[in-house]
N, C-alpha and C positions, 0 to 999 in steps of 0.2 A: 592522466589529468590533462586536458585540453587547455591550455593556454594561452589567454591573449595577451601579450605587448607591445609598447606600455599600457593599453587600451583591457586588454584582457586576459586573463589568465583561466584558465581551466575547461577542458570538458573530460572528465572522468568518467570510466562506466564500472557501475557496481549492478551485481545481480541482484534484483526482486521478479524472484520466476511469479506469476498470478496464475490463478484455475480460476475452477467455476464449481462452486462447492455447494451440495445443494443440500438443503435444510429442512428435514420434515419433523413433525409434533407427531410424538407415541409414548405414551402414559396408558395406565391401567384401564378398561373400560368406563369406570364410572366416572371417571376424571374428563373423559377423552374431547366431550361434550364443550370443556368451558376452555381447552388449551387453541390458540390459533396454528393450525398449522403454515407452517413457512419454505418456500421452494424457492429456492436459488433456478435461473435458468442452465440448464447441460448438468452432464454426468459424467464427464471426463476430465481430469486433471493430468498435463502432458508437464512431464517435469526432468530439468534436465538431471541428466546420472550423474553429473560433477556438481549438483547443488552444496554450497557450502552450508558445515555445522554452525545453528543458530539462525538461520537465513527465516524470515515469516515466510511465508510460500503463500498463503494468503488471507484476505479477511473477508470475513461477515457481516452485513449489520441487520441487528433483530431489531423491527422497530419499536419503541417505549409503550406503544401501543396495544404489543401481543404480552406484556405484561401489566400496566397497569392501566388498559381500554383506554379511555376517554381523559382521562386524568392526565396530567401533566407531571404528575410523578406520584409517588407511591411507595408505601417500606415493602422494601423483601424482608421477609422472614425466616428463609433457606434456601440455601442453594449447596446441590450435591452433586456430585465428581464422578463419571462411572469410564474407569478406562473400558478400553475395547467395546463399549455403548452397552455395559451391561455387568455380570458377575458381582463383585462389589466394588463398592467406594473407595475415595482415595481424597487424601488431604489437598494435592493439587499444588499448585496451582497449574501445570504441567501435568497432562495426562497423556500417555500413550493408545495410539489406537491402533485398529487391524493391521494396518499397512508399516512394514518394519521401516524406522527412520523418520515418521510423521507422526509428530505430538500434537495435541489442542489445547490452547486456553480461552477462557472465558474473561472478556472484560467489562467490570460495570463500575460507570463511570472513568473512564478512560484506563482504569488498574486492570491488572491479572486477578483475579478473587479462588480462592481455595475454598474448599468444603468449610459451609456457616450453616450455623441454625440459632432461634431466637434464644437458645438455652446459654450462648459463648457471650452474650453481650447485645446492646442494645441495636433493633433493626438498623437494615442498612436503608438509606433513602435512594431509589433510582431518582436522578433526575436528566438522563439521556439514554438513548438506544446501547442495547448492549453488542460489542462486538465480539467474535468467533475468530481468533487466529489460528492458523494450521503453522507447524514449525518444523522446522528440521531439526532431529535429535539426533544423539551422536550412534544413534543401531544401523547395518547396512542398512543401506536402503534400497526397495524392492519394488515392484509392481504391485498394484493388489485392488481390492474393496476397503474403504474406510466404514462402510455399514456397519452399525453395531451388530454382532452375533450371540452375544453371552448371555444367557439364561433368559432367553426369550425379551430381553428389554434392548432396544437399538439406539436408546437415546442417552449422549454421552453429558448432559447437563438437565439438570430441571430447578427453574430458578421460581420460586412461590414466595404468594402474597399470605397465604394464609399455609399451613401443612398438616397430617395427620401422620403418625405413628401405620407403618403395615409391615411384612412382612419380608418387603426386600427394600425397605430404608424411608425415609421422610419423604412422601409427595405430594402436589398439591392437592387439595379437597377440592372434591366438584362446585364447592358452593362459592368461588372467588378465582382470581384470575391467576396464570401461573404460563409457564414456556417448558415444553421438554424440546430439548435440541438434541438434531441427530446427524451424523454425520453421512450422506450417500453418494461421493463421489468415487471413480473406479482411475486409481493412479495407473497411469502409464508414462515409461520411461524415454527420454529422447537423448543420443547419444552427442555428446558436445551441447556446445550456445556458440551465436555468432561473437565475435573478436570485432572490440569498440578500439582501436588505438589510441592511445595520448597525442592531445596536438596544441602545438602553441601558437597562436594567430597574434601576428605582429600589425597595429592599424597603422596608418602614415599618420604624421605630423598634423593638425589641423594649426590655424593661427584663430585667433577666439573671437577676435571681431566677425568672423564668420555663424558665430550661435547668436541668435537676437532676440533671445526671450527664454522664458522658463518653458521647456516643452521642445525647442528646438534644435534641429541636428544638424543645422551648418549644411553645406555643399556634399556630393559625390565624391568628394575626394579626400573627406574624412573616411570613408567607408573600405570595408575590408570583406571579401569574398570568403566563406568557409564551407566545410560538409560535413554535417554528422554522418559518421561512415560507419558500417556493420558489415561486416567480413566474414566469409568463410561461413554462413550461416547452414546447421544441417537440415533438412526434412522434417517433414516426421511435428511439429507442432500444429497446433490448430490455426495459432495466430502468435505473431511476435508484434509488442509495442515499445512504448518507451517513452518516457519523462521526462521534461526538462527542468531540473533542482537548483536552484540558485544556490551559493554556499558564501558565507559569512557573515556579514554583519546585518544591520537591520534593513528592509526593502526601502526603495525609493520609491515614491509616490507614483510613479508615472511605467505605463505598463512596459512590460518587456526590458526593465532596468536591472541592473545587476546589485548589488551591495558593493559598496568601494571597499575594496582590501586592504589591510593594513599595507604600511610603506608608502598610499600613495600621497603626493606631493601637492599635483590641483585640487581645486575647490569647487563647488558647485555645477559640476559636470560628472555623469555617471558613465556607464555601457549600455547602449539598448541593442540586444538580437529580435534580430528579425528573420521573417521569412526570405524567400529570394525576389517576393515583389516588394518589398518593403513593410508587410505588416508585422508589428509587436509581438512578438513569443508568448506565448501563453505558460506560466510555471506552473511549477504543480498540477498538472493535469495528466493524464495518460492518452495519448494517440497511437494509433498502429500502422507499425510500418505494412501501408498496401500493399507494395509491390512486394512483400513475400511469398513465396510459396511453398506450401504444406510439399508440394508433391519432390520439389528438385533442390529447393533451399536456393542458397546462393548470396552474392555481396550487393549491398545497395546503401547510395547517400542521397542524401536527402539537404539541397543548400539552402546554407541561411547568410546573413549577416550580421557581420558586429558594426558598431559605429558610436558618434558621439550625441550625448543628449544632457542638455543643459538640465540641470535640476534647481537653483537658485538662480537670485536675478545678479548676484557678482558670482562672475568665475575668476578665480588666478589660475595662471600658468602652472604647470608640473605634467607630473607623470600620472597616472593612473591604471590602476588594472581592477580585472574581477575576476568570479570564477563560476561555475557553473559545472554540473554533472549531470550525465546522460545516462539514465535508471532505465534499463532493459528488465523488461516483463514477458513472461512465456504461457501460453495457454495450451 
């Protein structure tokens, strides 16, 4: 955990490896007609060998679209669970696929959904895009094809508006809209992830009559020099990025601010990081560290700044800190 004092606290790294998981529609012939098919861009998912148990490894979004077209939402009527994209069903919500140590769930409306049909209870209403998580379960984990293989069906969900009775389980009818999701990327494994170290960034003293408005950071000499640093990075990935998570309490209005953590003392002054020219951080968002490379690996930082930024029009004196973590993604 990266820490500034008394100004700020924290930059943590926690792993969210990402792929690039690609999504194609396969349902029975008759059907095949009303399903949209959906393709993710690549075919490779580069994941590191020490991924931890439970980790999402990454997500999907199907848009509301490929199931209920033009409509702004719509009832499902069933939605069925096919491990390994095929054989038979499974209650779910957690399904296993080809690849040993890579689970899938399906979510609609932001939940995990397990095997449903109209017969357990009243339709479900979509009213946003569904998403496709990939997970780390607790079986080794291997290199592989996630493609479904089992009994000629590849698609590891099919979520319908309308469904009919057939011989290898509930699918949609051709005459109404419906999603078969399949899973087509080909794991490959990378040995290690680059090392984020903990750091505490101590700011100097500012005196307050130097902030002179809501928005404002006072002089240069409130400011404090830091680097997000990635170490020892291996080979062998397509692409390494990374996020910047603000962590605790609720955001401040003004961009690149941190959330004031408990303990602190001042008033109406927050943390704003910045780049190393002075512009605002951007949270939650994913960038990639450029200067990696697939072929040799290696360490690289990236500077920014901490500093102070007034958030109301009275500040008091004290102390103040925040915190922030640095989410490394792998492709």
């Amino acid at each position: 955990m990266q820490q500034f004092h008394p100004i700020l606290r924290g930059l943590a790294a926690r792993l969210i490896p990402a792929f690039v998981l690609v999504v194609v529609a396969s349902i029975s012939p008759k059907a095949l007609a009303t399903l949209t098919q959906v393709t993710a861009f690549g075919t490779t998912l580069n994941l590191p060998n020490s991924l931890p148990t439970g980790t999402i490894v990454s997500r999907y979004t199907v848009p509301l679209s490929h199931v209920c077209g033009s409509s702004p939402s719509c009832q499902i009527s069933s939605i069925s669970l096919w491990p390994n994209g095929g054989g038979v069903t499974h209650r779910g919500p957690l399904i296993e696929t080809n690849v040993s140590g890579i689970s899938t769930r399906l979510l609609v409306n932001g939940q995990p959904v397990g095997w449903f049909n109209v017969g357990s209870g009243s339709d479900l209403q979509l009213n946003s895009p569904l998403e496709v998580q990939l997970v780390r379960d607790d079986r080794a984990l291997s290199s592989g094809s996630l493609a479904g293989q089992q009994g000629g069906n590849p698609s590891y969900f099919y979520v319908c508006r309308r469904t009919q009775w057939s011989d290898t389980g509930k699918l949609c009818v051709s005459s109404d809209y419906g999603a078969a999701i399949a899973l087509a990327a080909t794991v490959r494994l990378v040995s290690g992830t680059c090392s984020t170290p903990d750091q505490t960034v101590a700011l100097p003293a500012m005196v307050m009559h130097k902030l002179k408005g809501v928005g404002s950071t006072g002089d240069q000499s409130g400011t404090k020099g830091f680097a997000l640093r990635f170490n020892n990075c291996p080979p062998g990935f397509a692409r390494v990025g990374y996020t910047l998570s603000p962590v605790g309490g609720p955001m401040p209005a003004l961009a690149g601010a941190l959330p004031v953590a408990g303990g602190s003392t001042a008033k109406g002054v927050a943390i704003q990081i910045t780049g190393a020219n002075g512009t605002p951080a951007t949270f939650n968002q994913q960038f990639p560290l450029s200067a990696y490379s697939t072929a040799t690996g290696g360490t690289y930082s990236i500077p920014m700044n901490a500093r102070y930024i007034q958030t109301e029009a009275t500040v008091t004196p004290g102390t103040i800190s925040g915190m922030m973590s640095v989410l490394v993604d792998y492709q």
